[in-house]
NUVO-406984 format. One line per field, with one value per residue (C-alpha): residue number from 1; x, y, z. Coordinates in steps of 0.02 Angstrom, whole numbers, plus 32768, in hexadecimal, padded with zeros to 4 digits. Layout:
REM residues N
resi: (NUM; ...)
east: (X; ...)
north: (Y; ...)
up: (Z; ...)
REM end
This chain:
REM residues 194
resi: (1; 2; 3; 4; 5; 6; 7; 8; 9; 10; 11; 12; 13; 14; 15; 16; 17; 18; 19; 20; 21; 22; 23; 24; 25; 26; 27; 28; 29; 30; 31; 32; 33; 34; 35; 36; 37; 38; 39; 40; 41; 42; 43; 44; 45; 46; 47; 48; 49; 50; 51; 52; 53; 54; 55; 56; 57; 58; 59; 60; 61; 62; 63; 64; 65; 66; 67; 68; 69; 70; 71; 72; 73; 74; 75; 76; 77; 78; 79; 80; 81; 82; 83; 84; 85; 86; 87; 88; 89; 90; 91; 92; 93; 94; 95; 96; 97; 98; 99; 100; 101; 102; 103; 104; 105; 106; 107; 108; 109; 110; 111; 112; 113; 114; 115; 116; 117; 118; 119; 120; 121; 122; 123; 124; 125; 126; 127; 128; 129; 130; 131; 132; 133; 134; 135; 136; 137; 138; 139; 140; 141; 142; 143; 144; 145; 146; 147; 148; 149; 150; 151; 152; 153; 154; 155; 156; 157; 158; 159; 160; 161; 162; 163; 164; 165; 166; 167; 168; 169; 170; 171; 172; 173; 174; 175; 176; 177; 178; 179; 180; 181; 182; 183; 184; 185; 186; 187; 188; 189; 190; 191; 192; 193; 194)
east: (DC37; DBC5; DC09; DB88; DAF6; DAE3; DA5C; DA4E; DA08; DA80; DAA1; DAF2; DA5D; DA4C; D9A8; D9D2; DA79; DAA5; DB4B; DB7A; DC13; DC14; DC63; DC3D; DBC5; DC32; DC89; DBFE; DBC7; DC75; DC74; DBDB; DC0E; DCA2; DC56; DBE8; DC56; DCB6; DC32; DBE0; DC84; DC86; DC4C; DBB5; DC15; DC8F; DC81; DC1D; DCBB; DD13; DDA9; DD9C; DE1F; DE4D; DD95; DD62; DE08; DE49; DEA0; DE16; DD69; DD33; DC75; DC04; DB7C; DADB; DA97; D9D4; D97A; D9AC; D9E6; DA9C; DA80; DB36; DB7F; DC20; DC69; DD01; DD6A; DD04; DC75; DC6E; DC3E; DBDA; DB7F; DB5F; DB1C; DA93; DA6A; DA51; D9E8; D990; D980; D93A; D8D7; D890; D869; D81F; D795; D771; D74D; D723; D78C; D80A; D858; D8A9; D80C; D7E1; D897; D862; D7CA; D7C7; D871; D836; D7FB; D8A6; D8FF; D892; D8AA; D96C; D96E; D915; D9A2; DA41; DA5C; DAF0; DB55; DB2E; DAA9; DA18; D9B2; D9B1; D907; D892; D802; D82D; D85F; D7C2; D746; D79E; D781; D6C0; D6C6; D70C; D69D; D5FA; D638; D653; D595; D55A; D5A1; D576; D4BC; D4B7; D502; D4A2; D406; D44F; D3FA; D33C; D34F; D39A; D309; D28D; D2CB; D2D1; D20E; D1F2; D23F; D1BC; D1DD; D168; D183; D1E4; D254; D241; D2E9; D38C; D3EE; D49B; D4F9; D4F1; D4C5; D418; D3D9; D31A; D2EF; D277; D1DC; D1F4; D143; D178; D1F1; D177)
north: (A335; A2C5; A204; A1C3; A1D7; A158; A15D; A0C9; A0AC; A0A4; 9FEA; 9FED; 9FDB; A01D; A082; A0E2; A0C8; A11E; A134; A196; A149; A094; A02F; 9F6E; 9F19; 9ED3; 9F7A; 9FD8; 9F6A; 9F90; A03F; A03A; 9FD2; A033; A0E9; A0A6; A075; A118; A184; A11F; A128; A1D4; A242; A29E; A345; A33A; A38D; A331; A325; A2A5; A274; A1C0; A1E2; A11E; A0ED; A139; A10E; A1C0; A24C; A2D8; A271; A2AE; A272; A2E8; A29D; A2C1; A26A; A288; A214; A16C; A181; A1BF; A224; A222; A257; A23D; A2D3; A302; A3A4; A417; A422; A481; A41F; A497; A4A5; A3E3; A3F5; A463; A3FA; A36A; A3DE; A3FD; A349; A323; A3B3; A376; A2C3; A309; A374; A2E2; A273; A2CC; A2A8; A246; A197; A0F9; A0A1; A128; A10C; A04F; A056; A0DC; A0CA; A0F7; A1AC; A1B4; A189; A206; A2A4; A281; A278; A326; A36E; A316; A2B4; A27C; A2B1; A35D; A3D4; A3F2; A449; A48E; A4F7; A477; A4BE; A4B1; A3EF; A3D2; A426; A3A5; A300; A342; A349; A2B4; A26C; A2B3; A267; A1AE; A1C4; A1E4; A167; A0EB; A129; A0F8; A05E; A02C; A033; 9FDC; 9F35; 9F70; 9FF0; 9F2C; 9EDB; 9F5E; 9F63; 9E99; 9EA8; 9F1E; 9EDD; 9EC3; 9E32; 9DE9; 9D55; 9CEE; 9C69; 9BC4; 9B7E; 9BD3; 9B79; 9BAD; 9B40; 9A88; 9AC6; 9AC6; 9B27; 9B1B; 9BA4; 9B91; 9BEC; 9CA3; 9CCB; 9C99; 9D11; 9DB1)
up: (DC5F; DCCB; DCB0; DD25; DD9E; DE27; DEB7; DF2E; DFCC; E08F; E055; DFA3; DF38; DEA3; DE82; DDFD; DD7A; DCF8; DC99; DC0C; DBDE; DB7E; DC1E; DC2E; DCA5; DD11; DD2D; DD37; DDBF; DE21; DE15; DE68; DEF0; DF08; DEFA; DF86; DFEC; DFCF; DFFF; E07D; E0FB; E0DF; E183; E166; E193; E105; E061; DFED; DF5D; DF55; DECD; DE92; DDFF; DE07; DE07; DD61; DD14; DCFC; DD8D; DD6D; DDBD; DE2C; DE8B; DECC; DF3D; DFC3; E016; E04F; E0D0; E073; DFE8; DFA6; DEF9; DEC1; DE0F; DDC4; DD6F; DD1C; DD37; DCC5; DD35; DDC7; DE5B; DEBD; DE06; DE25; DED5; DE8D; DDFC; DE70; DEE5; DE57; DE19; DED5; DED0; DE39; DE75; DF05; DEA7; DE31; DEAF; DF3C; DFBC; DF5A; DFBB; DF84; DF6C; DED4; DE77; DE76; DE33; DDB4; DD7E; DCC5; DD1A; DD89; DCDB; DC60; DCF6; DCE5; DC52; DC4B; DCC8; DC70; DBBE; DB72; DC14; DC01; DC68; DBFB; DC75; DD24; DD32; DD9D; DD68; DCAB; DCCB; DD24; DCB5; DC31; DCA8; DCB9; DBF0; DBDF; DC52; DC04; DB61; DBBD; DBF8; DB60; DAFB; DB7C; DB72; DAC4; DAC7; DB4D; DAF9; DA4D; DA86; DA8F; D9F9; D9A5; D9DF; D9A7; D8FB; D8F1; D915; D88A; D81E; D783; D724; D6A3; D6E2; D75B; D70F; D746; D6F3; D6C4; D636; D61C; D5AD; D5F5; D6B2; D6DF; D77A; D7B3; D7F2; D89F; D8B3; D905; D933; D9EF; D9E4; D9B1)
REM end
């Protein structure tokens, strides 16, 4: 099982967190401090497994990392997954990124988060792999994104279709005073308004 994906940048910070295991803020916070500074002392011609038993409170953690341009994609597994099996999921998860956003960099997992989040979450979910066929996950971002554009077309033009209907509105006539139990309100004259 996957208890956690982590990617953050050659300084320690955070771009994109997620843990499938309850674990408090605080500690969540610490692991990823000391995951970074696990990996980041590591040469880059050593394999990229690494046991952190202690770290994740149990003997059979292991992490399983990359690390492309600036950014370290690492994920914390237990000893039911096969870590070459997690170098190609996080290939894959790159891979991914990369299409979405052409040419993926750090700038992109900052400001779409939401997108980084939703194509994760199309590659693992509850700490298991869900999918590892990029051009399944992607054809489901482009779906998902078709379906954000089109609600945002149609909320975007709520306020005219509002105003349009307010025009034609036909009453007999306009009231001048509304009386509702011992409140008065006077209504003002809307013709400036039409």
């Amino acid at each position: 099982m996957i208890n956690a994906v982590l990617v953050f940048n050659n300084h320690g910070k955070p771009r994109l967190v997620r843990f499938y295991q309850h674990l408090a803020e605080e500690v969540q916070q610490q692991l990823i401090r000391e995951t970074f500074h696990l990996v980041l002392k590591r040469d880059e011609h050593i394999c990229n497994f690494l046991e952190c038993g202690s770290l994740f409170g149990g003997a059979d953690y292991k992490l399983i990392y990359r690390h492309y341009a600036t950014l370290y994609f690492v994920f914390c597994v237990d000893s039911s997954e096969s870590e070459l099996g997690i170098l190609d999921l996080i290939q894959v998860f790159v891979e991914t990124l990369d299409k979405c956003f052409e040419n993926v960099c750090e700038l992109d997992l900052i400001f779409h988060m939401d997108k980084v989040h939703y194509i994760l979450q199309e590659v693992v979910i509850g700490g298991m792999v869900l999918e590892t066929n990029m051009n399944k996950i992607v054809a489901q971002v482009e779906a998902q994104s078709k379906l954000e554009k089109a609600e945002q077309g149609g909320l975007s033009a709520a306020p005219s279709r509002a105003v349009s209907a307010v025009k034609n509105i036909n009453l007999p006539e306009i009231p001048r005073n509304i009386n509702i139990g011992d409140i008065n309100i006077k209504v003002p004259s809307l013709s400036q308004f039409m």
